[in-house]
C-alpha positions in Angstrom: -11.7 -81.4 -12.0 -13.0 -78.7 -9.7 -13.7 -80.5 -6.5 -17.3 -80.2 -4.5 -18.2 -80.4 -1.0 -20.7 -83.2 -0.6 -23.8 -82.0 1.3 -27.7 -83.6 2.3 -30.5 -81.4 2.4 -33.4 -82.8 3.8 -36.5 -82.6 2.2 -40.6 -82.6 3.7 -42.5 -85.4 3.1 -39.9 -87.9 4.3 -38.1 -88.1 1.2 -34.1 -87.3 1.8 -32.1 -86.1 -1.6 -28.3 -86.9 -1.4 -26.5 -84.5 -3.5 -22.9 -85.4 -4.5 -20.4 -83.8 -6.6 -17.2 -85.2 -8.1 -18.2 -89.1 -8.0 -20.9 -88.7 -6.4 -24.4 -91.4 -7.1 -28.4 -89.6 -7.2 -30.8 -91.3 -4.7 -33.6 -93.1 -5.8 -37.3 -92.6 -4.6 -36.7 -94.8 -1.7 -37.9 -92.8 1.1 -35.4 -93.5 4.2 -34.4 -91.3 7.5 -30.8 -90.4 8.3 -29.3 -91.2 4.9 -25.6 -90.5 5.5 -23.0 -88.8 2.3 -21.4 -92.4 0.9 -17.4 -91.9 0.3 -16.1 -93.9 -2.7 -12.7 -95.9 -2.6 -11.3 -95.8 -5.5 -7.8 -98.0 -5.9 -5.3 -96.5 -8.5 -3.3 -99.3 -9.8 0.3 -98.8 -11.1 3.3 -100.1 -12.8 6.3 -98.8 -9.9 6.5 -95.6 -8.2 10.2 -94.6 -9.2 8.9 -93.6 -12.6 7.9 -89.7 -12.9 5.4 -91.2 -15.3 3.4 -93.5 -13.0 3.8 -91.3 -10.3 2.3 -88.4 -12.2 -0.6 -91.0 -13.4 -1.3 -91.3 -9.5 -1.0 -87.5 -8.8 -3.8 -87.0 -11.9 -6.1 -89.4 -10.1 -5.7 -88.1 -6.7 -6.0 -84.6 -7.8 -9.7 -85.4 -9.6 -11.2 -87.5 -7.1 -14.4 -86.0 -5.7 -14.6 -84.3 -2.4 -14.5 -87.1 0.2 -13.5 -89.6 -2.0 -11.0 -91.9 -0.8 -8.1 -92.9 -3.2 -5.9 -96.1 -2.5 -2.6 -95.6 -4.7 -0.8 -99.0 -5.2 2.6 -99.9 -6.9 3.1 -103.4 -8.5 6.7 -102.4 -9.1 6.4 -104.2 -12.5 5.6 -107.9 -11.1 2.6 -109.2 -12.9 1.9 -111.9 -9.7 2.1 -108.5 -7.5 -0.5 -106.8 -9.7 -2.8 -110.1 -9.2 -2.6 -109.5 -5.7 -3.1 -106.3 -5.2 -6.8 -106.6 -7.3 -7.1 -109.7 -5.0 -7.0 -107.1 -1.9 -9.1 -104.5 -3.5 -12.0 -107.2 -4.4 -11.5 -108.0 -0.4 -11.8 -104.5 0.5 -14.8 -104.0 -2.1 -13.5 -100.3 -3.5 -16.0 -99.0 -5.3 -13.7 -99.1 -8.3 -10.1 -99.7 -9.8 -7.8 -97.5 -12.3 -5.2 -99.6 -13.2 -2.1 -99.4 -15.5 -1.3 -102.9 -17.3 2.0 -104.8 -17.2 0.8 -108.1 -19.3 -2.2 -107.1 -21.5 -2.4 -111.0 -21.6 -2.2 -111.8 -17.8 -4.3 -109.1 -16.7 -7.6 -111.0 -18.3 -7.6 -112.9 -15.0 -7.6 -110.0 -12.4 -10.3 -108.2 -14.9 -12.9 -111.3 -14.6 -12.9 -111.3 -11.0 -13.0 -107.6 -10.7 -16.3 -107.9 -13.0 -17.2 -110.8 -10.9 -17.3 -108.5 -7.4 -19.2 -105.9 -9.8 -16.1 -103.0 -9.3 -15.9 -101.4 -12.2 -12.0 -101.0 -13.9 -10.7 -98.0 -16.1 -7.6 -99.3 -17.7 -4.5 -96.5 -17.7 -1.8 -96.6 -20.8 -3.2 -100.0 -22.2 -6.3 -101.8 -22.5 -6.5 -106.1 -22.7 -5.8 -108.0 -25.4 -7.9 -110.9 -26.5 -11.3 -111.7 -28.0 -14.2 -110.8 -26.1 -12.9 -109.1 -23.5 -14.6 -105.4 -24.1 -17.1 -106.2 -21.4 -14.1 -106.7 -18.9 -13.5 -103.1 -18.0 -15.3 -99.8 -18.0 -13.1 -97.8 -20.2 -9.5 -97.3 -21.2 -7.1 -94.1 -21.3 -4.5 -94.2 -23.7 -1.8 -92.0 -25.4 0.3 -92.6 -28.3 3.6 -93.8 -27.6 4.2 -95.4 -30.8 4.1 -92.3 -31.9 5.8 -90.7 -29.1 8.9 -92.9 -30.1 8.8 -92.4 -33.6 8.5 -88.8 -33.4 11.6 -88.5 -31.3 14.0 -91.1 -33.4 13.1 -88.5 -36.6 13.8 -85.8 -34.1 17.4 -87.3 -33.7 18.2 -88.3 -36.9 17.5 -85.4 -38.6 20.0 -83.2 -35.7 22.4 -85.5 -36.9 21.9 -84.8 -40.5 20.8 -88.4 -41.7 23.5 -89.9 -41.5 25.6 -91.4 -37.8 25.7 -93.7 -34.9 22.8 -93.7 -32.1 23.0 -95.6 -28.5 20.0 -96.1 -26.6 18.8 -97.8 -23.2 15.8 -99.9 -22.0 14.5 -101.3 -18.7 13.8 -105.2 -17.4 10.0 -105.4 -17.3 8.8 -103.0 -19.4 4.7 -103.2 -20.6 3.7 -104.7 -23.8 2.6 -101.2 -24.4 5.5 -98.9 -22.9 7.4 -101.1 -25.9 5.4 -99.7 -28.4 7.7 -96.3 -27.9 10.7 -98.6 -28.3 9.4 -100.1 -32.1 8.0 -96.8 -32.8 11.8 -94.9 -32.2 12.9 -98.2 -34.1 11.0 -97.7 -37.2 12.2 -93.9 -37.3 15.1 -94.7 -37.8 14.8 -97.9 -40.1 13.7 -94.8 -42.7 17.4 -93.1 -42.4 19.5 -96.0 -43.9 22.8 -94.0 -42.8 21.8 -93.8 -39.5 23.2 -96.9 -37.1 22.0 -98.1 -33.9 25.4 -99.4 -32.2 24.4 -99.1 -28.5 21.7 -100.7 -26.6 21.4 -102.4 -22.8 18.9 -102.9 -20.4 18.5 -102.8 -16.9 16.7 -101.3 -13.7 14.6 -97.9 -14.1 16.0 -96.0 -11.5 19.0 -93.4 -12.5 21.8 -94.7 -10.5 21.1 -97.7 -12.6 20.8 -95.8 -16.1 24.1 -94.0 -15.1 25.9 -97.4 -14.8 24.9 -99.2 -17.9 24.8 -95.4 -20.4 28.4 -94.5 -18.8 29.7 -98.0 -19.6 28.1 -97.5 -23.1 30.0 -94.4 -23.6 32.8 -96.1 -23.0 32.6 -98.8 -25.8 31.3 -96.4 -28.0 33.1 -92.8 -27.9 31.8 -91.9 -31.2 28.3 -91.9 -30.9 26.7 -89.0 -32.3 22.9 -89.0 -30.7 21.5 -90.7 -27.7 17.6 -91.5 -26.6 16.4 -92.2 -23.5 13.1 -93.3 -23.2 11.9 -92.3 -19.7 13.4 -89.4 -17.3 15.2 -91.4 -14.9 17.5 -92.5 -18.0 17.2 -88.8 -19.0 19.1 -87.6 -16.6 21.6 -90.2 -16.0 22.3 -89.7 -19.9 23.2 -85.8 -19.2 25.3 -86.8 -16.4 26.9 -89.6 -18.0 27.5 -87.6 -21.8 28.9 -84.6 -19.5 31.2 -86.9 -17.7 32.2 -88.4 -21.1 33.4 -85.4 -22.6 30.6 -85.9 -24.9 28.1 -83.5 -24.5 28.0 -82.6 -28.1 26.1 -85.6 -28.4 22.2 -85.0 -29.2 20.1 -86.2 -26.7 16.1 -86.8 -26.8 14.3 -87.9 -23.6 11.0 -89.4 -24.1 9.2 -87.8 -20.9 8.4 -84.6 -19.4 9.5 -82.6 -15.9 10.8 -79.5 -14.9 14.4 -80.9 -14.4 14.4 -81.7 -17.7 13.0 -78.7 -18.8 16.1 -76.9 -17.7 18.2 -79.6 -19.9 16.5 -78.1 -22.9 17.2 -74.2 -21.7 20.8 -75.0 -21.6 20.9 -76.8 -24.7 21.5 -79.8 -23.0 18.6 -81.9 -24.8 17.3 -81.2 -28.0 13.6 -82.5 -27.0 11.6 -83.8 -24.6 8.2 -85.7 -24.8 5.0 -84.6 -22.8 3.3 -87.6 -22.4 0.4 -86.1 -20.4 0.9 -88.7 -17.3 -1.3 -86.7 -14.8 -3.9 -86.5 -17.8 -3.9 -90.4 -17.7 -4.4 -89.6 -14.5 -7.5 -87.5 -14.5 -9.5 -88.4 -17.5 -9.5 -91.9 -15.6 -10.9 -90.9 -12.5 -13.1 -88.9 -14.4 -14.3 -91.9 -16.3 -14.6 -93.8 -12.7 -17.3 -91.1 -11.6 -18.7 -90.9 -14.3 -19.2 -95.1 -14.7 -20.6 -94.7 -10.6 -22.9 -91.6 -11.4 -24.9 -93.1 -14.0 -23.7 -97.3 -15.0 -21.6 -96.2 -18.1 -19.5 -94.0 -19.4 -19.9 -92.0 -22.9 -16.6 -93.4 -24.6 -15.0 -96.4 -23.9 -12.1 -95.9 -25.8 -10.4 -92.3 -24.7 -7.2 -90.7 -25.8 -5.2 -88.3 -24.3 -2.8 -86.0 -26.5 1.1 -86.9 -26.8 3.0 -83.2 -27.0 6.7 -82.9 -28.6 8.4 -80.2 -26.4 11.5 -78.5 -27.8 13.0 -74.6 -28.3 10.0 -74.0 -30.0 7.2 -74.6 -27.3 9.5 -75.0 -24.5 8.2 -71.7 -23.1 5.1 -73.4 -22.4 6.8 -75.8 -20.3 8.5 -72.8 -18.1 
């Protein structure tokens, strides 16, 4: 979103227009001297900050904040309590509103109701709540498809493997009750190829040096594995390391995320796809929502998507 400098323009007869761009509010008819530009605060809420995804999510926001605005970027580093705490600061320091990502779409209810409470506005990011009547809890939600995302990517393998052989896979402590949707949607994939196996599976901590650990000892105990997937691009990249170390690099790999080191895995043949999932649009379209909740009380769709992209050889040169 193109940003605009906020200006005033006095006007005769005592009345002063504000006129803000990016999230900025109209004056009313009130007639008052010396009105000032009002910055927002906007917090932007999310899961850790050693994901590429929730850091891009916090790059998208930044990046369409209005001219002046103030943006607060906070990581719960995948503790629900943390999360609690951090809304419990931002009601304190009455920002104008919240983007937040979701860890517990149960345990989040709590946080919402206050936020409502303290009249702050929330735009959910990657999930929205769970439960009855909770709709009037936040503004709007930003979603993508990662059901889909997961699905798309365990046909992706399983047909590179001809239909038939032996797939490992890994998984990080903590995950959302939505980021496991991509984990039941890669599941069901390959439920539908009844010669295809899944021998391999651990969990552990999201950073690489961590995926390294758990995929190399995998490799070990399973030499004859034929495809890999790795959900996120911290285990991406530990997968290429580890497969390369392994001797294995014949083994297909999908990686369910999006950046231009992985990009490269893809040129070299490395990875057989990767999986856009449009972070920093999360990202935007939120903060777009935010304004546009501040500029006139609502926002047009309360429900939005953002689109899910397969990359491989044959749009990989839109990636470049």
């Amino acid at each position: 979103m193109k940003k605009r400098i906020l200006s005033s323009v006095l006007m005769i007869a005592l009345m002063t227009t504000l006129i803000l761009g990016g999230c900025g509010t109209k004056s009313g008819d009130k007639k008052e001297d010396n009105t000032k530009d009002k910055k927002r605060t906007i917090a932007c809420i999310v899961g850790n900050q050693t994901m590429d995804f929730f850091v891009n999510i916090s790059k998208g926001a930044q990046d369409a904040a209005g001219e002046g605005d103030e943006v607060l970027v906070y990581s719960f580093d995948d503790d629900a309590n943390k999360q609690s705490q951090i809304f419990e600061d931002c009601i304190t320091k009455k920002v104008d509103a919240i983007l937040t990502t979701i860890l517990d779409s149960e345990a989040i209810i709590t946080s919402l109701r206050k936020a409502e409470q303290a009249g702050i506005p929330v735009i959910t990011m990657d999930a929205y709540p769970d439960g009855k009547g909770v709709e009037d809890l936040y503004a709007a939600a930003v979603l993508d498809d990662l059901y889909q995302a997961g699905h798309d990517h365990g046909v992706a393998l399983c047909e590179a493997i001809g239909g038939k052989g032996k797939i490992g896979w890994v998984w990080y402590t903590g995950a959302s009750e939505v980021a496991k949707q991509r984990c039941e949607g890669f599941k069901d994939a390959v439920a539908e190829y009844p010669d295809v196996e899944i021998v391999a599976y651990s969990e552990g901590s999201v950073d690489t040096e961590s995926c390294l650990s758990q995929i190399s000892a995998q490799l070990q105990n399973y030499s004859d594995l034929d495809a890999y997937w790795a959900p996120w691009a911290n285990a991406g990249m530990a997968a290429v390391t580890a497969l390369a170390s392994a001797g294995m690099s014949d083994v297909r790999l999908a990686i369910s995320d999006c950046n231009e080191d992985l990009v490269k895995y893809v040129l070299d043949g490395k990875v057989i796809a990767l999986m856009d999932l449009n972070a920093r649009g999360i990202g935007e379209k939120a903060m777009e929502l935010a304004c546009e909740y501040l500029d006139k009380g609502k926002v047009s769709e309360q429900i939005n998507y953002v689109e899910v992209i397969n990359v491989d050889e044959s749009n990989i040169a839109d990636y470049q």
